[in-house]
PDB file of the backbone (N, CA, C, O) and the ligand in Angstrom, with CONECT records:
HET     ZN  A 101       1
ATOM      1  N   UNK A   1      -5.320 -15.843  -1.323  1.00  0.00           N
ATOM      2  CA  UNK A   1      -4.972 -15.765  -2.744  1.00  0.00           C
ATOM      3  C   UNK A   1      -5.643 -14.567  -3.415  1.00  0.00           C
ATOM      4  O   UNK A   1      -6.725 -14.129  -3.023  1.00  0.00           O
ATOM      5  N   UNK A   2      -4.752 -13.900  -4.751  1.00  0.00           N
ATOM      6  CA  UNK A   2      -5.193 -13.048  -5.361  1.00  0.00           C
ATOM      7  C   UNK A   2      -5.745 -13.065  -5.975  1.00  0.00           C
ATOM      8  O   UNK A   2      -5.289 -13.726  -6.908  1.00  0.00           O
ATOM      9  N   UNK A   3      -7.145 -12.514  -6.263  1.00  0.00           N
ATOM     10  CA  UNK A   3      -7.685 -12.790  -7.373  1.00  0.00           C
ATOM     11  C   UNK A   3      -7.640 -11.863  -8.636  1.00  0.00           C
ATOM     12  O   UNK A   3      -8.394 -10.893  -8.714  1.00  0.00           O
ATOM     13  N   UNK A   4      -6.936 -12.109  -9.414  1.00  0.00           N
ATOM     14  CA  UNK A   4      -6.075 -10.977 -10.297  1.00  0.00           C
ATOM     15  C   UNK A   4      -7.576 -10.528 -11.256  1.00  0.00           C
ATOM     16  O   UNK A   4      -7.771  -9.349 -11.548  1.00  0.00           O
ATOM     17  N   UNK A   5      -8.393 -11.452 -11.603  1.00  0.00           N
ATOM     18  CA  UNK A   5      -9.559 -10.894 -12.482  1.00  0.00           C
ATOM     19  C   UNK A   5     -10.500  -9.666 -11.622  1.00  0.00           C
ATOM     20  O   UNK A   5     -11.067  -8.806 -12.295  1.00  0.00           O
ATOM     21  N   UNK A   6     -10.603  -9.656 -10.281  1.00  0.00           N
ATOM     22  CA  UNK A   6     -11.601  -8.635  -9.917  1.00  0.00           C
ATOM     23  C   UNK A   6     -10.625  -7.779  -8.801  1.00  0.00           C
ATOM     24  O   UNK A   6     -10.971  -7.676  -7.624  1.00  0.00           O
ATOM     25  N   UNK A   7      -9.294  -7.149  -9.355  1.00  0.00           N
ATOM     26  CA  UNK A   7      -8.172  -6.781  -8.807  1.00  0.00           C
ATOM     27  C   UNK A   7      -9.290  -5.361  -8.530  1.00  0.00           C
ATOM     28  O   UNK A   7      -9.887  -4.775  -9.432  1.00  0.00           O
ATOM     29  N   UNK A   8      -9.362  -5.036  -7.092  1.00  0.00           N
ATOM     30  CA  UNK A   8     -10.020  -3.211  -6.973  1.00  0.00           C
ATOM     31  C   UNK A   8      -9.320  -2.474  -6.684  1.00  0.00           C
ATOM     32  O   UNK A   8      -8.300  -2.999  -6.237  1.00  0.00           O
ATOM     33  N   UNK A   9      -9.279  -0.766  -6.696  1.00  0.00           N
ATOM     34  CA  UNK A   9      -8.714  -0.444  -6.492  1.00  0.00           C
ATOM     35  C   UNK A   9      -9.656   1.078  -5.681  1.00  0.00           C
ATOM     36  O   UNK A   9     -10.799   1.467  -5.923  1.00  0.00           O
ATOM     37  N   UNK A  10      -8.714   1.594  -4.780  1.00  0.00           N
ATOM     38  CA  UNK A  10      -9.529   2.553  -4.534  1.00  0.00           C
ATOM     39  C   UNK A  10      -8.850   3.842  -4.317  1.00  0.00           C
ATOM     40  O   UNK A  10      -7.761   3.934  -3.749  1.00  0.00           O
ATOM     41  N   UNK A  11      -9.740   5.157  -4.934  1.00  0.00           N
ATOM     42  CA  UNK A  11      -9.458   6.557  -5.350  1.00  0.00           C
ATOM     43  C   UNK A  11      -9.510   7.076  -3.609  1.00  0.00           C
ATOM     44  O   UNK A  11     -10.527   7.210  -2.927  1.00  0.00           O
ATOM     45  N   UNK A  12      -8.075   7.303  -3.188  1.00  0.00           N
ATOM     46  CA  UNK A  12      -7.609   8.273  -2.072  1.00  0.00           C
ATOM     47  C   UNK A  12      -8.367   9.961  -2.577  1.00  0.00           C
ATOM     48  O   UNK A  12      -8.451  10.657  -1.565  1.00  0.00           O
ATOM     49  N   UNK A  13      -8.717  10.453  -3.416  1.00  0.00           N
ATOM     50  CA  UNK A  13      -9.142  11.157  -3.703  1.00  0.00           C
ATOM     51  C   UNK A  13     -10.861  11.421  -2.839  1.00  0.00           C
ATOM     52  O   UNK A  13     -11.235  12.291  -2.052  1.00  0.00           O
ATOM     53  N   UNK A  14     -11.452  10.423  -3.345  1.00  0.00           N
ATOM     54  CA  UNK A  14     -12.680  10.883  -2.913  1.00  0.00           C
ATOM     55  C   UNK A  14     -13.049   9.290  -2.484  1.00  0.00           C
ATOM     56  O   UNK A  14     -14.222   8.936  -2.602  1.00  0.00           O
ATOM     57  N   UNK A  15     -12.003   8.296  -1.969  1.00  0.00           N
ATOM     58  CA  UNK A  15     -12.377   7.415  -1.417  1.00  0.00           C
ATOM     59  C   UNK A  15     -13.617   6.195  -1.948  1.00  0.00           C
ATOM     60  O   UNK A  15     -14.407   5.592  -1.222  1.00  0.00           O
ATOM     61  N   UNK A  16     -13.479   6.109  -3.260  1.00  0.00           N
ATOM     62  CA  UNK A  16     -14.245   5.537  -3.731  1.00  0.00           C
ATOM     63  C   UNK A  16     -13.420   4.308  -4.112  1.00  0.00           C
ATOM     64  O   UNK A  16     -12.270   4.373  -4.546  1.00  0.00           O
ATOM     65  N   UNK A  17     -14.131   3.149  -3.905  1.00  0.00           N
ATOM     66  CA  UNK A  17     -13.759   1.918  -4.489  1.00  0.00           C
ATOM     67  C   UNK A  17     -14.486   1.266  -6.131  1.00  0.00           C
ATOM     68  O   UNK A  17     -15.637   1.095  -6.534  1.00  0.00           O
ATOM     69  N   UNK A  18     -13.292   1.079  -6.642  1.00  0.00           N
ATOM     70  CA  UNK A  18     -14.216  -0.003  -7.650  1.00  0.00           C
ATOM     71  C   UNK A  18     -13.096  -1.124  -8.167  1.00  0.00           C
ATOM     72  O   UNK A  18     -12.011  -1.357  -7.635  1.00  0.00           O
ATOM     73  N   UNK A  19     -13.644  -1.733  -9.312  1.00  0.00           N
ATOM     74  CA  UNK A  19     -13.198  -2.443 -10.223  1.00  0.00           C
ATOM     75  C   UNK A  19     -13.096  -2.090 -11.886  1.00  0.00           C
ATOM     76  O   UNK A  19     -14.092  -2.208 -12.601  1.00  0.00           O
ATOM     77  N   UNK A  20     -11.720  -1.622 -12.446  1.00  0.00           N
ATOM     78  CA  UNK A  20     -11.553  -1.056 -13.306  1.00  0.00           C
ATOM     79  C   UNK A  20     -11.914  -2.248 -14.656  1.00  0.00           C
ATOM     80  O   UNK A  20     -11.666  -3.441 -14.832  1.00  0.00           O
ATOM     81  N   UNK A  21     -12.731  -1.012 -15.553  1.00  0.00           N
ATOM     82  CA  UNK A  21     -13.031  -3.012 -17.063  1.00  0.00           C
ATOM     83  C   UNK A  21     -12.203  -3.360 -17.420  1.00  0.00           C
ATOM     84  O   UNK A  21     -12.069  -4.560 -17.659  1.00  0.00           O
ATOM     85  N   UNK A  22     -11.063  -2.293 -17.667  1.00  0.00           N
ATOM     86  CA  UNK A  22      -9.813  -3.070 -17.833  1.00  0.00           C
ATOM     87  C   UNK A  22      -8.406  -3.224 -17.657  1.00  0.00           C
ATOM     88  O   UNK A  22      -7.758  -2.261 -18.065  1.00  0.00           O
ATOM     89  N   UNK A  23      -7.768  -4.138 -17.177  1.00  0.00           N
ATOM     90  CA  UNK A  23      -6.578  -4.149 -15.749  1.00  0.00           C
ATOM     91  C   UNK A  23      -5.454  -3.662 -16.612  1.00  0.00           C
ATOM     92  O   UNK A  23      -4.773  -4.303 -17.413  1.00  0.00           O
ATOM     93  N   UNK A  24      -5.378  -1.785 -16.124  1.00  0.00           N
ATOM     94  CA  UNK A  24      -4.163  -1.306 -16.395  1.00  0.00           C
ATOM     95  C   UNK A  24      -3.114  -0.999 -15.404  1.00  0.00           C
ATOM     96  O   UNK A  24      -3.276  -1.038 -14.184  1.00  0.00           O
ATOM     97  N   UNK A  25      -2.077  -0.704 -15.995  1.00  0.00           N
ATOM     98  CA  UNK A  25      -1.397  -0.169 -15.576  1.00  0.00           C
ATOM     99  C   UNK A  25      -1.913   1.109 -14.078  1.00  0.00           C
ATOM    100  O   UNK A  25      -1.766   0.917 -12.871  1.00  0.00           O
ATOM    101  N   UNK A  26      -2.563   2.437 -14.838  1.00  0.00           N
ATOM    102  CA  UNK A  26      -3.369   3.552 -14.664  1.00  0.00           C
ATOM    103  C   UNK A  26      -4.961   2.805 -14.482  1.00  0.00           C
ATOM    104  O   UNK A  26      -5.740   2.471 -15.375  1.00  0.00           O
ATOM    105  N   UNK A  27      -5.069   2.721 -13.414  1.00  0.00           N
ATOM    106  CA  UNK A  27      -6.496   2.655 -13.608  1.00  0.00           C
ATOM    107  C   UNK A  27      -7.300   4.054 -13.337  1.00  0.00           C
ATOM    108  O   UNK A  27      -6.803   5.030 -12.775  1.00  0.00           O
ATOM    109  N   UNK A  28      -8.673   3.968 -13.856  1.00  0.00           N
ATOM    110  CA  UNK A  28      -8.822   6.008 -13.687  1.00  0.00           C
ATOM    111  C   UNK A  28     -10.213   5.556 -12.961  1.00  0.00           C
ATOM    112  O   UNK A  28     -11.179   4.885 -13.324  1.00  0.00           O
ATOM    113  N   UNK A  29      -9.852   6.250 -11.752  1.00  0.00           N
ATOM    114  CA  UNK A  29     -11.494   6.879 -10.996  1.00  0.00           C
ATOM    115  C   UNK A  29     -12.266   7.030 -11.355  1.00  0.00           C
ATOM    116  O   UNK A  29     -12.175   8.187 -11.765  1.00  0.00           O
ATOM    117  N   UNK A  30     -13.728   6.472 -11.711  1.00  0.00           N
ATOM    118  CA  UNK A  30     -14.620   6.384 -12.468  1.00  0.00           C
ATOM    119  C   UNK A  30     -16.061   7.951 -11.567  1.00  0.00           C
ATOM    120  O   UNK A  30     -17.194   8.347 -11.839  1.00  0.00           O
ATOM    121  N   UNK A  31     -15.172   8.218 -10.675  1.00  0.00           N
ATOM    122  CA  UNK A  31     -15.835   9.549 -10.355  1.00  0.00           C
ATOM    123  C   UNK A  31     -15.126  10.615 -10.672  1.00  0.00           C
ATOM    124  O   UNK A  31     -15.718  11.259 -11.538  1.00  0.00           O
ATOM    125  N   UNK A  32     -13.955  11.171 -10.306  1.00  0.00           N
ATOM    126  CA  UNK A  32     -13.804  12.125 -10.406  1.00  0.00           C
ATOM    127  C   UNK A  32     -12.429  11.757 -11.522  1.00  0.00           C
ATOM    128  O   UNK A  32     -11.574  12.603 -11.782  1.00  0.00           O
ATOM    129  N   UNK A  33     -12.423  10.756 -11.931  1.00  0.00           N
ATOM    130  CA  UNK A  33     -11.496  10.472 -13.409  1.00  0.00           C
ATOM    131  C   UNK A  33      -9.722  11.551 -13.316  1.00  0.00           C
ATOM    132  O   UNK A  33      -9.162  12.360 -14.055  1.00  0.00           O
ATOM    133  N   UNK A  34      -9.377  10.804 -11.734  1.00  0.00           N
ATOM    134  CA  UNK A  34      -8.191  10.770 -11.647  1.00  0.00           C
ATOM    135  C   UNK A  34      -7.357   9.810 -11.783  1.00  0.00           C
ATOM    136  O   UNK A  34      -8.056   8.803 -11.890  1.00  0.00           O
ATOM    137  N   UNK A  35      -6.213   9.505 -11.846  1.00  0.00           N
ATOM    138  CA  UNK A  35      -5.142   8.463 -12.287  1.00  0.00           C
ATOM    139  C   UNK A  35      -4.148   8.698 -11.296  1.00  0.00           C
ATOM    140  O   UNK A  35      -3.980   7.630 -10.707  1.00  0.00           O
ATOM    141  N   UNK A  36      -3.511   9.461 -10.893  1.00  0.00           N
ATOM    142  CA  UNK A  36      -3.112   9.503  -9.695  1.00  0.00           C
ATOM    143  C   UNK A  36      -3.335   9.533  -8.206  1.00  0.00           C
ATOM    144  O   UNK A  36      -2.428   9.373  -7.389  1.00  0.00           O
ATOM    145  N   UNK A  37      -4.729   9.771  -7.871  1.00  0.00           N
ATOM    146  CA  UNK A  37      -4.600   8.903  -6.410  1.00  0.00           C
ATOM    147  C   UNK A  37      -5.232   7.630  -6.621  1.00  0.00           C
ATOM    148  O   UNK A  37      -5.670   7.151  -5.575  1.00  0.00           O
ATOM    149  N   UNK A  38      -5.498   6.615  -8.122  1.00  0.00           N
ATOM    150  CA  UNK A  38      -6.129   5.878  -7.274  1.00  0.00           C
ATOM    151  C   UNK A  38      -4.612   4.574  -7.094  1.00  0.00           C
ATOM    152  O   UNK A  38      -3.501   4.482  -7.617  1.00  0.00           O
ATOM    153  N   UNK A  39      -5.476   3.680  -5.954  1.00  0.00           N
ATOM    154  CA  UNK A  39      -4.189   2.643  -5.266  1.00  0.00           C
ATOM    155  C   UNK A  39      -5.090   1.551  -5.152  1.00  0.00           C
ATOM    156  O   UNK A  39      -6.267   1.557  -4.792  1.00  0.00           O
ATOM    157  N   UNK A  40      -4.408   0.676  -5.489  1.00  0.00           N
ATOM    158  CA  UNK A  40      -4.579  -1.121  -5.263  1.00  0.00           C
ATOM    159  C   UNK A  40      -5.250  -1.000  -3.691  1.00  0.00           C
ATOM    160  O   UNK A  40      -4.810  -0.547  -2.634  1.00  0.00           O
ATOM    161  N   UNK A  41      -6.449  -1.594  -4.058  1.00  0.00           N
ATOM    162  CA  UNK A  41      -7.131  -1.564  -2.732  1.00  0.00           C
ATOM    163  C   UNK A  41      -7.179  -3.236  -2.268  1.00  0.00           C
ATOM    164  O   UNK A  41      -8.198  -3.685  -1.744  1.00  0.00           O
ATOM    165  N   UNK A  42      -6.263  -3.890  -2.458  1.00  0.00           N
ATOM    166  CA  UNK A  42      -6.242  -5.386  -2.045  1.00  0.00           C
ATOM    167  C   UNK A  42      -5.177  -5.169  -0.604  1.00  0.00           C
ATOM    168  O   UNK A  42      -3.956  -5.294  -0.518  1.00  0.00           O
ATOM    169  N   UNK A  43      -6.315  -4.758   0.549  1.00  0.00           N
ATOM    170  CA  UNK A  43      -6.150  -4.952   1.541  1.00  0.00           C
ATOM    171  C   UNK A  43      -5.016  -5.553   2.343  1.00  0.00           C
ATOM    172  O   UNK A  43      -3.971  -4.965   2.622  1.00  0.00           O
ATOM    173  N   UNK A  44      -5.378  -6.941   2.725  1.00  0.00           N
ATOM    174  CA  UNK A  44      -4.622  -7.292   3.830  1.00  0.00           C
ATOM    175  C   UNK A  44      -3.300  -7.813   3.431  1.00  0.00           C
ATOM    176  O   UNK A  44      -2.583  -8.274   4.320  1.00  0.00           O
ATOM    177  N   UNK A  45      -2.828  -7.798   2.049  1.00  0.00           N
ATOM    178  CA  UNK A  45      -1.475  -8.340   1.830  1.00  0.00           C
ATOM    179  C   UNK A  45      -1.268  -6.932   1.888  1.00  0.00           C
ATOM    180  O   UNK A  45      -0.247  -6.842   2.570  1.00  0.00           O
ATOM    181  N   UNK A  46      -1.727  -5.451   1.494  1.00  0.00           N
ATOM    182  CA  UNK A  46      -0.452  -4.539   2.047  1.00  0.00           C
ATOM    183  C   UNK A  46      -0.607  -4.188   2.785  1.00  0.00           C
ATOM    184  O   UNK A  46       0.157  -3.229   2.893  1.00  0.00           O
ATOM    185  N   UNK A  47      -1.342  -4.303   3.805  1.00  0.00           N
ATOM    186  CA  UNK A  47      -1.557  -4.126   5.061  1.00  0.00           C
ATOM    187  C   UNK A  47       0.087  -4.624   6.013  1.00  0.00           C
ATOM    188  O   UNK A  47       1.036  -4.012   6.502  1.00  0.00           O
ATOM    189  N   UNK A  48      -0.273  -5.844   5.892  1.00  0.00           N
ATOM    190  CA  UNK A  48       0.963  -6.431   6.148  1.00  0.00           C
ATOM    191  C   UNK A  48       2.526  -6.259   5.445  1.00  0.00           C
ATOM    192  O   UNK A  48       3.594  -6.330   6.054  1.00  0.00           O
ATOM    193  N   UNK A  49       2.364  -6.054   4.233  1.00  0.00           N
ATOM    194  CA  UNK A  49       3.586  -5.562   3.968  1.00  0.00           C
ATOM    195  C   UNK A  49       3.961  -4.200   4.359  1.00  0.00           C
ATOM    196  O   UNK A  49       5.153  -3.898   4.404  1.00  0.00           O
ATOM    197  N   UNK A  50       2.684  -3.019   4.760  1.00  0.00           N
ATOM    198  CA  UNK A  50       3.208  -1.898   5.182  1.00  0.00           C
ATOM    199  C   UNK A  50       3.852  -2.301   6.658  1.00  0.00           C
ATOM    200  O   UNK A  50       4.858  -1.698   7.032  1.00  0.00           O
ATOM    201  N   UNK A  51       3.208  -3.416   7.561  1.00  0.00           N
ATOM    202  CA  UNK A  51       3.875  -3.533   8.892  1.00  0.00           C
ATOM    203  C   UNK A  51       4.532  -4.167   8.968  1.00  0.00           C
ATOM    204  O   UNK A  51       4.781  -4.412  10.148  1.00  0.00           O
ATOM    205  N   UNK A  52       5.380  -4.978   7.941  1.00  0.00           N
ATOM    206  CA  UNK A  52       6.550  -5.436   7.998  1.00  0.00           C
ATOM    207  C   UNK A  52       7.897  -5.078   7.895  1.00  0.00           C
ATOM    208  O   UNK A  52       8.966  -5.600   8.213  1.00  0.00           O
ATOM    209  N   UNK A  53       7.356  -3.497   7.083  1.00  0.00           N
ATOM    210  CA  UNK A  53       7.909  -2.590   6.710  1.00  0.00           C
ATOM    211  C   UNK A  53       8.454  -1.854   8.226  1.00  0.00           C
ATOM    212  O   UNK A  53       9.575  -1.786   8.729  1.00  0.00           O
ATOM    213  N   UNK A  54       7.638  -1.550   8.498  1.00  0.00           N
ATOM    214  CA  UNK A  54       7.321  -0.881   9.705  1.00  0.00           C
ATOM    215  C   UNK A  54       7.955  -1.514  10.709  1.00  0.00           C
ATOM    216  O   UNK A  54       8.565  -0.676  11.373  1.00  0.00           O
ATOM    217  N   UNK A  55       8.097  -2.620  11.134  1.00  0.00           N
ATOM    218  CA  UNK A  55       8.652  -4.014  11.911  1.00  0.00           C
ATOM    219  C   UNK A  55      10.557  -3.740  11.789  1.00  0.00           C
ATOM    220  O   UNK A  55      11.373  -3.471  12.670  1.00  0.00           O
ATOM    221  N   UNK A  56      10.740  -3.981  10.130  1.00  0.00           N
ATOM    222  CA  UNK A  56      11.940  -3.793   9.752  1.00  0.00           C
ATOM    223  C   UNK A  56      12.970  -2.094  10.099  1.00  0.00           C
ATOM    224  O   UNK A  56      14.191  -2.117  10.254  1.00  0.00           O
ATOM    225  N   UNK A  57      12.307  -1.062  10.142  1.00  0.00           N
ATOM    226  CA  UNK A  57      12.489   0.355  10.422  1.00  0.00           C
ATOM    227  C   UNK A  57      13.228   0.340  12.325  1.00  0.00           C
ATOM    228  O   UNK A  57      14.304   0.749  12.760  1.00  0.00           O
ATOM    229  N   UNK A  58      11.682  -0.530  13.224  1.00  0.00           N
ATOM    230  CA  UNK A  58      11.867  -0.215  14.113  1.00  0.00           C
ATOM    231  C   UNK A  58      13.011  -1.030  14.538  1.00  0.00           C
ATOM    232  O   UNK A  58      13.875  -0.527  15.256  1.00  0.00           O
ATOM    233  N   UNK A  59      13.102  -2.559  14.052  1.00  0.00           N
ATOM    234  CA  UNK A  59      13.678  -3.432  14.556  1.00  0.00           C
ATOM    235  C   UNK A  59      15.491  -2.810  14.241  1.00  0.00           C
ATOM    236  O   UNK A  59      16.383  -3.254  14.963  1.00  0.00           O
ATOM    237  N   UNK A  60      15.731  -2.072  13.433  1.00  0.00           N
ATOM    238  CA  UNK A  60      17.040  -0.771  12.691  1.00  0.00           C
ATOM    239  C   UNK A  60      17.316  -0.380  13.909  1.00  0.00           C
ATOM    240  O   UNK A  60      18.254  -0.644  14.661  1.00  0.00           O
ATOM    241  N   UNK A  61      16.140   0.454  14.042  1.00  0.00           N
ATOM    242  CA  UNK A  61      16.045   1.669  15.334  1.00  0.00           C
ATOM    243  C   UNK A  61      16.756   0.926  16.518  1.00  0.00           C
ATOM    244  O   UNK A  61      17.851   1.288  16.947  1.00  0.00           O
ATOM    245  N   UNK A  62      16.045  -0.149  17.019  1.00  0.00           N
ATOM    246  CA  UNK A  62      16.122  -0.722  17.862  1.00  0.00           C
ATOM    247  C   UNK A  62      17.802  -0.727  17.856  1.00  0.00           C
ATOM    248  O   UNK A  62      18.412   0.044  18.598  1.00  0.00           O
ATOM    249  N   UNK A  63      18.616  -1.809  16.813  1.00  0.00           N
ATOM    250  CA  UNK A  63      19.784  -2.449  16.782  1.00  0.00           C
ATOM    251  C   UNK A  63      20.688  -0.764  16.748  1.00  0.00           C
ATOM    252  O   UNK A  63      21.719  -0.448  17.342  1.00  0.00           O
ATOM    253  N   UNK A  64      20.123  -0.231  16.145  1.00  0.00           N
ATOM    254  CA  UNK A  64      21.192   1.387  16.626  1.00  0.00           C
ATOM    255  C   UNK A  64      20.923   1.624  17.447  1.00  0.00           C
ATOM    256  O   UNK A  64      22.041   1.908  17.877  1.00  0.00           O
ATOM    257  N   UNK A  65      20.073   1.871  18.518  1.00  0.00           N
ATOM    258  CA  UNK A  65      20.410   2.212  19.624  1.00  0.00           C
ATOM    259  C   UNK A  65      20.981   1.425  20.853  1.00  0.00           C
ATOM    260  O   UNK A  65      21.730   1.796  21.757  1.00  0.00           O
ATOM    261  N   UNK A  66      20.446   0.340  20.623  1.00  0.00           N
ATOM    262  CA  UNK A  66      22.121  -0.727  21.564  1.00  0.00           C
ATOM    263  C   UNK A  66      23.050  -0.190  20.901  1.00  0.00           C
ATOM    264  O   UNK A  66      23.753   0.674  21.424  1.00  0.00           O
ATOM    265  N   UNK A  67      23.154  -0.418  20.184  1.00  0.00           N
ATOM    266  CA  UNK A  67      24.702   0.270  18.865  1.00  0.00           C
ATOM    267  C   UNK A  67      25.612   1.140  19.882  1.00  0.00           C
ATOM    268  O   UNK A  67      26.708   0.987  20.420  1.00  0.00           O
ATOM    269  N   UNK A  68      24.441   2.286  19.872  1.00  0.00           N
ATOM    270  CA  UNK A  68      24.413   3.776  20.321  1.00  0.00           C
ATOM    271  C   UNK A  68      25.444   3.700  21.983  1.00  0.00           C
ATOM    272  O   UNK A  68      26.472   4.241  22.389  1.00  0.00           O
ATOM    273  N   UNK A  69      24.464   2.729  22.520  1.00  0.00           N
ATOM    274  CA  UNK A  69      24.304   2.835  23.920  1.00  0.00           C
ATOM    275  C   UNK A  69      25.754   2.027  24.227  1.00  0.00           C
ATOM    276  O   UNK A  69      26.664   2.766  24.605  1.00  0.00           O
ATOM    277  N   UNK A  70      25.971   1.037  24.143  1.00  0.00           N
ATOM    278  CA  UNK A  70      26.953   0.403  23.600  1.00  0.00           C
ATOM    279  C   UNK A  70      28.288   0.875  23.530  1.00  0.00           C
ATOM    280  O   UNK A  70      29.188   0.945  24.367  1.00  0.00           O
ATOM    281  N   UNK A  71      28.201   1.184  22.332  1.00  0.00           N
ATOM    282  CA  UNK A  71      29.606   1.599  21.698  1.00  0.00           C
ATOM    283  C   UNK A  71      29.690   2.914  21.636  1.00  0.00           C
ATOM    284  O   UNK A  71      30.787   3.237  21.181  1.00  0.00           O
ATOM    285  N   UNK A  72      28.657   4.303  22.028  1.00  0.00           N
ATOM    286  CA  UNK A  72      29.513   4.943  22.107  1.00  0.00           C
ATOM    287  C   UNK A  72      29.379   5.675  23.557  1.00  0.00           C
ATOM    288  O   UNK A  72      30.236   6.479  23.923  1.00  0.00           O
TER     289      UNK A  72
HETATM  290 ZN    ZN A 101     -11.814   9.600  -7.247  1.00  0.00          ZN2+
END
């Protein structure tokens, strides 16, 4: 479960994690006070949604190339 009150997020920039005081939209890097790299650092749910993602792409790949092999 999420815990939406201590939501972190962390700056791809200079790799810093925190917890913003207050849950925006933009949260801003409290080091180098960027707004664009920082990203929702709640781990293992996108973890998994990136490899489900990833799952769904190959499992494509996969069904086109029987497709491929197949039919043409
Ligand atoms: Zn930063």
């Amino acid at each position: 479960m999420v815990n939406a009150m201590s939501a972190s997020y962390i700056c791809a920039d200079c790799d810093y994690a925190f917890v913003p005081e207050e849950a925006g939209d933009d949260p801003r890097c409290p080091k180098c006070s960027r707004t664009e790299a920082v990203e929702p650092a709640d781990d293992s749910a996108l973890q998994s949604d990136i490899w489900r993602q990833w799952l769904v792409v190959f499992a494509l790949l996969f069904i086109a190339g029987i497709a491929y092999v197949v039919f043409g």
